[in-house]
C-alpha positions in Angstrom: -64.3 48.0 16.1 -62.3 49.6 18.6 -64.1 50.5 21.9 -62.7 53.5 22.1 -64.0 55.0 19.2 -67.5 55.0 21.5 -66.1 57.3 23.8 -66.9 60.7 24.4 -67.3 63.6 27.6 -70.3 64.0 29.6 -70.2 66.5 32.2 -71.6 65.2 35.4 -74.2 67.6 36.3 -75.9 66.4 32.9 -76.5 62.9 34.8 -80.4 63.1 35.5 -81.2 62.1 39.3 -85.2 62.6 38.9 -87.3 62.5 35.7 -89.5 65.1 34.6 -93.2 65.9 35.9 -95.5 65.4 34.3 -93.5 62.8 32.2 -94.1 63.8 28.5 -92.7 67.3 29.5 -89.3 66.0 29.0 -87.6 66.9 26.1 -87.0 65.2 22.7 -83.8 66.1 20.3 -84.9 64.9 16.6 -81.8 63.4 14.9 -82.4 63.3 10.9 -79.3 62.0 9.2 -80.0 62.4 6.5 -81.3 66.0 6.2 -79.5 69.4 6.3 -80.2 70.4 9.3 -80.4 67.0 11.5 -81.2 68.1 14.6 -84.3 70.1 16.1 -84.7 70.4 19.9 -88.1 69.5 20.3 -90.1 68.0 23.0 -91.7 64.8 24.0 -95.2 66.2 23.4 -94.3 66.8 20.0 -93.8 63.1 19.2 -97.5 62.9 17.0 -96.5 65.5 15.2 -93.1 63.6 14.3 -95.3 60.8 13.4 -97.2 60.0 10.4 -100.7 58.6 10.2 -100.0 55.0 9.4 -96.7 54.3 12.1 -96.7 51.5 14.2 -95.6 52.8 17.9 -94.0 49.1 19.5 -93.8 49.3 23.1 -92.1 47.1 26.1 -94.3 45.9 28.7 -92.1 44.4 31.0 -92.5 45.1 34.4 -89.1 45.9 36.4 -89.1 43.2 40.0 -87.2 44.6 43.1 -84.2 42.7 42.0 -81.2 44.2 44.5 -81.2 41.5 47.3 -78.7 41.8 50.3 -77.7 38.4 52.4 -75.4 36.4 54.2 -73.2 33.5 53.1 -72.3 31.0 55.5 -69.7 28.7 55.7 -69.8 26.5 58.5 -69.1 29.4 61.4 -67.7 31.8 59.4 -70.1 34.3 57.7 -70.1 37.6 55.6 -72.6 39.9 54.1 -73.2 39.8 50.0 -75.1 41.6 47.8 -77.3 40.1 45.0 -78.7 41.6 41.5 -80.8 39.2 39.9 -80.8 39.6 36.4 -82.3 36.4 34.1 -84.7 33.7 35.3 -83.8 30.5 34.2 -86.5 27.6 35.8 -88.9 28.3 38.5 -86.6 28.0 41.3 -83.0 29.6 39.7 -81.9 33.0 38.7 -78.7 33.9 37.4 -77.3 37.1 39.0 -74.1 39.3 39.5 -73.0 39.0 43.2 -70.8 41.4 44.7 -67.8 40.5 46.2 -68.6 37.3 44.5 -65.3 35.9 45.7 -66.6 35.3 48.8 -69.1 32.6 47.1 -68.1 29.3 46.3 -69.8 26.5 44.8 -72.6 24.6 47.2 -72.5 27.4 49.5 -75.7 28.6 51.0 -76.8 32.3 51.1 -79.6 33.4 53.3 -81.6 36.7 52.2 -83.7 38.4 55.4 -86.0 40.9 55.6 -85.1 44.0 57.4 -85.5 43.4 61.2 -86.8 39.9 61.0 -86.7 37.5 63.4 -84.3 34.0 62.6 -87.5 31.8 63.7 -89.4 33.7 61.0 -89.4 31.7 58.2 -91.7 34.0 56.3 -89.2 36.7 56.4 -86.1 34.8 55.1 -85.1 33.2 51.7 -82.5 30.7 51.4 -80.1 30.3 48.0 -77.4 27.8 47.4 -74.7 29.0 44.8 -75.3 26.4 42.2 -72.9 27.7 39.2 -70.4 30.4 38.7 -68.8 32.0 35.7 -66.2 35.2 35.5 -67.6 39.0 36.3 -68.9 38.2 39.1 -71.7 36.0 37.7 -73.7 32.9 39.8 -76.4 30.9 39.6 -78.6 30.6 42.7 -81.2 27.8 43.7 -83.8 29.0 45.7 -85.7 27.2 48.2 -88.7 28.6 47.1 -90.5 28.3 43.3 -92.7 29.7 41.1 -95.4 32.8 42.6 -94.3 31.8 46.3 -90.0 32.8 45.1 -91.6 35.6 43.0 -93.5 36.7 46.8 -90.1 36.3 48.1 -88.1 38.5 46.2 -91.2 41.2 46.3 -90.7 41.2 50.0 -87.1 41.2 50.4 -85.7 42.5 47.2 -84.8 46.5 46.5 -85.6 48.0 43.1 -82.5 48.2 41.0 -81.8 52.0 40.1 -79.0 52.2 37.8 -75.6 52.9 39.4 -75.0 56.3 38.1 -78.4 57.3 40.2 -77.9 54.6 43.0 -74.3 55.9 43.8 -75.5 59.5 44.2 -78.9 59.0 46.1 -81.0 55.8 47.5 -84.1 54.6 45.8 -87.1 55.9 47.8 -90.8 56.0 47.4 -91.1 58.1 44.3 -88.9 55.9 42.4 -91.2 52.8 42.7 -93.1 54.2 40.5 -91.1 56.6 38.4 -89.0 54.0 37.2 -91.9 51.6 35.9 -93.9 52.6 33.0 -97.1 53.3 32.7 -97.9 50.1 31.3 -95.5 48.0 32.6 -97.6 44.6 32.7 -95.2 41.3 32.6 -92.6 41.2 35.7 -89.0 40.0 35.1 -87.1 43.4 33.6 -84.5 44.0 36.5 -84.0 47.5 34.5 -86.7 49.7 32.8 -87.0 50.2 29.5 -86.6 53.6 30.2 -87.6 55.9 26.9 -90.9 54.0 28.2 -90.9 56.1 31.3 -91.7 59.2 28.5 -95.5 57.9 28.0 -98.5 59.0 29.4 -102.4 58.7 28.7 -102.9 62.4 27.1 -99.5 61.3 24.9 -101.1 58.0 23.7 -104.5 59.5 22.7 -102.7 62.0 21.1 -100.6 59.5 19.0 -104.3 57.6 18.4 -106.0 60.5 17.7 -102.7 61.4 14.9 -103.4 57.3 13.6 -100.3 55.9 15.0 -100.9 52.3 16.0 -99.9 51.1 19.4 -98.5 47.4 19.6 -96.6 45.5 23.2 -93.7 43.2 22.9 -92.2 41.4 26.3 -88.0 41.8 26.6 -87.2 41.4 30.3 -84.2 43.8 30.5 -81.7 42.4 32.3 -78.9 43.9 34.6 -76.2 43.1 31.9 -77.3 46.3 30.2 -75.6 48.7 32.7 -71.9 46.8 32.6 -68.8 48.3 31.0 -67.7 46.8 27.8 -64.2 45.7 29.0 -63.3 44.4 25.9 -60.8 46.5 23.7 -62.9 45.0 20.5 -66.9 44.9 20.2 -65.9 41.6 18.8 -64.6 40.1 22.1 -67.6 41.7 23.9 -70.0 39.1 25.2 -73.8 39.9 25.7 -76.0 38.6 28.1 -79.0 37.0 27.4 -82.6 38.5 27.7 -85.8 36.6 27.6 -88.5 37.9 25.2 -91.5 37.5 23.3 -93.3 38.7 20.4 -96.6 37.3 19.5 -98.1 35.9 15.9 -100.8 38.5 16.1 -98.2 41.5 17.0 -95.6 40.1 14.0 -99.0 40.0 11.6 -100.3 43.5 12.6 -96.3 44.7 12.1 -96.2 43.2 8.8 -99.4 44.7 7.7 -98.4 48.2 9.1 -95.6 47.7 6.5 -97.3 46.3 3.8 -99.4 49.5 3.5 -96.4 51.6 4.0 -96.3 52.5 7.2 -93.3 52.6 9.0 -92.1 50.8 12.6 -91.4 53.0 15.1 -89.2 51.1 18.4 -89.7 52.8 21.5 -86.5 52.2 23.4 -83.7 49.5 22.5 -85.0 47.4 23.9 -88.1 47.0 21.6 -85.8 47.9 19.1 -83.3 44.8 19.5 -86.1 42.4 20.0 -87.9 43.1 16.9 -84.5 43.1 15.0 -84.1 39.3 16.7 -87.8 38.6 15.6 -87.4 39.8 11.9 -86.3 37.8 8.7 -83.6 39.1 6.7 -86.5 39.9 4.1 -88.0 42.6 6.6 -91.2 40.0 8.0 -91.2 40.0 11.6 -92.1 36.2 13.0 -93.5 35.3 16.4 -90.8 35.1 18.7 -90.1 33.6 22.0 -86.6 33.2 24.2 -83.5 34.1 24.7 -81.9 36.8 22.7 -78.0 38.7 22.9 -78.0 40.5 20.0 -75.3 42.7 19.4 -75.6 45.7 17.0 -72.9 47.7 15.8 -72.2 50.0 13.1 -72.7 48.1 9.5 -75.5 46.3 10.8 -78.6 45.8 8.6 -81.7 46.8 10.2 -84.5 44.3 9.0 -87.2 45.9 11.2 -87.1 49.2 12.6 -87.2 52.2 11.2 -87.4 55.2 13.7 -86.0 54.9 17.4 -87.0 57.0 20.2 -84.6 56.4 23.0 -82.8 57.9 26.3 -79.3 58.9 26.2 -76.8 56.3 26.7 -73.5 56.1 28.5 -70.1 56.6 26.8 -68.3 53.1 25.8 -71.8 51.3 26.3 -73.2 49.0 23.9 -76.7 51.1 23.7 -74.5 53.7 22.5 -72.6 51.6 20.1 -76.5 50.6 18.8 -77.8 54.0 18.2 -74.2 54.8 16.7 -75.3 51.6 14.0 -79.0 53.1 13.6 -77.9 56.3 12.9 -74.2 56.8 11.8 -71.2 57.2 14.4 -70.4 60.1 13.6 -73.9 61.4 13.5 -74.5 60.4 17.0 -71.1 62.2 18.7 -72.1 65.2 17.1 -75.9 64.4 17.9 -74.8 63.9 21.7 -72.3 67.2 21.3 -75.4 69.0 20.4 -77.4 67.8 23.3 -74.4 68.5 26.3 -74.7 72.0 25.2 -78.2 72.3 25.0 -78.4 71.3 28.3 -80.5 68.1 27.6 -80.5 65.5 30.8 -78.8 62.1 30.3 -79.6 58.8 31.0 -82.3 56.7 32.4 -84.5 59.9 34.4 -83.4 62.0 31.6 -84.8 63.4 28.3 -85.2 61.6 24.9 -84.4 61.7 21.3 -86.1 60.7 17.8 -83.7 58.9 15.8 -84.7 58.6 12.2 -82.8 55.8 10.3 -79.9 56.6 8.5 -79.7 55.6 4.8 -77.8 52.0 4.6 -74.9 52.1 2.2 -75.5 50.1 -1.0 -74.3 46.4 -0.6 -71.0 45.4 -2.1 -71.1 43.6 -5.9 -71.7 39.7 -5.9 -68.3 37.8 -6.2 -70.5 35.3 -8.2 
């Protein structure tokens, strides 16, 4: 499909810089497809309500690492300063990560990560990378001289939490946003990015959605940095996703399948629990313990196996989150759902307000050829 059928205006003062406080009192726009009236501005606290006795809530419980790590690359005497995002753990001692300028990296070339301030004899305030591999976009692979807990120590002290770039251009991370952009129950580290409808949830919203008999289960997708670049492409079919690490356990799948076998219905909160249980689930609907790498791609006239009710942020213009929801719930559903929510004044993006996406009905499949 042409990318540019994605598109659409946002106005810039729609961008949301801070979340809401308390977090559930953000709001929630209710997109039914297929009903007359498909929207209903509601708000996050009216999610059990939405719900049905039965549901099956599925959560991401990755934990976002200060990913954003500034050096210096050195070549022989000649030096000069690079920025690092981390964004996909490959072995204990290698990360691949966008580097910016990455021309100034080549191959065998050593970059050396220090702590604000420290001292050149400190050893415990530096960390030392040599550029191992390196692909188009700006895309490397790093050795580190440290593995395992003591690199994960490392990158802890020296790293920056990644805020997206559309708040990072306008403000700096700070205090607050160490723990506004980390859900409540984040648990696993490795997600470079939040899973950001996550940030919604708080304890007073999950006994709520206990006390309405909606189920709670945790899958592990370590969001990657991939998620905030441009598709470039002119064709979703040239677009290339990168991979994200994830897991889904045999006794999640087993309580998933049983939620379904007596009726009840999966509810993803965010994509990215959303495009791991579509990677976990056979094309008959059961969902199978899962765990690796995943790039699925969704786009409109894709089958949902697994899912079937989305809450999610809104998503950028052109992006492939938006392409997704676009699949889930109709293109044209979605422009006018996102229409709808510019002039209602909702608040975009990763600190902004939410939306219930019920599944659109999938068109019958064409006649066997047989």
């Amino acid at each position: 499909m042409n990318v540019d059928l994605f598109d659409f205006d946002l106005p810039e003062e729609r961008i949301a810089l801070r979340p809401a406080s308390p977090r559930d009192a953000a709001r929630l726009l209710v997109v039914r497809p297929d009903a007359p009236e498909p929207f209903a501005d509601r708000g996050i606290r009216d999610l059990p309500a939405l719900l049905q006795p039965g549901d099956a809530l599925v959560l991401n419980d990755t934990r976002v690492i200060p990913s954003r790590l500034r050096g210096r690359r050195y070549r022989g005497a000649d030096s000069a300063r690079v920025e690092i995002m981390l964004h996909k753990r490959e072995s204990d001692d290698r990360w691949r990560a966008f580097a910016r300028p990455a021309k100034k990296l080549n191959l065998g070339e050593t970059v050396v990560f220090d702590a604000e301030g420290a001292s050149n004899a400190c050893e415990l305030g530096r960390l030392q990378a040599e550029i191992v591999g390196k692909s188009e976009g700006g895309e490397v692979e790093l050795r580190f001289s440290l593995t395992s807990a003591y690199l994960d120590e490392a990158i802890a002290r020296l790293g920056e939490l990644p805020l997206p770039p559309y708040i990072a251009g306008k403000r700096p991370a700070d205090g607050a946003d160490a723990t506004d952009y980390q859900t409540a129950y984040a648990r696993h580290e490795g997600a470079v990015a939040a899973p950001t409808a996550g940030l919604h949830f708080t304890p007073e919203l999950f006994a709520a959605l206990e006390a309405r008999g909606v189920s709670r289960h945790f899958v592990t997708l370590h969001v990657g940095a991939g998620t905030f670049l441009p598709v470039k492409a002119q064709d979703t079919d040239a677009h290339r996703m990168h991979a994200e690490w994830g897991t889904v356990s045999a006794e999640t799948a087993a309580e998933l399948n049983a939620v379904k076998a007596r009726g009840g219905r999966i509810v993803a909160a965010g994509t990215t629990s959303l495009r791991l249980l579509e990677s976990a689930t056979d094309a008959d609907g059961t969902v199978k313990p899962f765990a690796g790498d995943t790039a699925i791609f969704i786009t409109p006239g894709y089958r949902f196996r697994a899912v079937d009710l989305l809450m999610t942020n809104f998503h950028l213009p052109r992006s492939t989150l938006f392409m997704l929801v676009s699949a889930f719930c109709g293109l044209d559903m979605m422009k006018r759902a996102y229409a709808h929510a510019i002039a209602a004044n909702y608040r975009f993006y990763s600190y902004g307000d939410g939306s219930l996406l019920f599944r659109a009905a999938a068109p019958p499949l064409p006649p066997s050829r047989a």
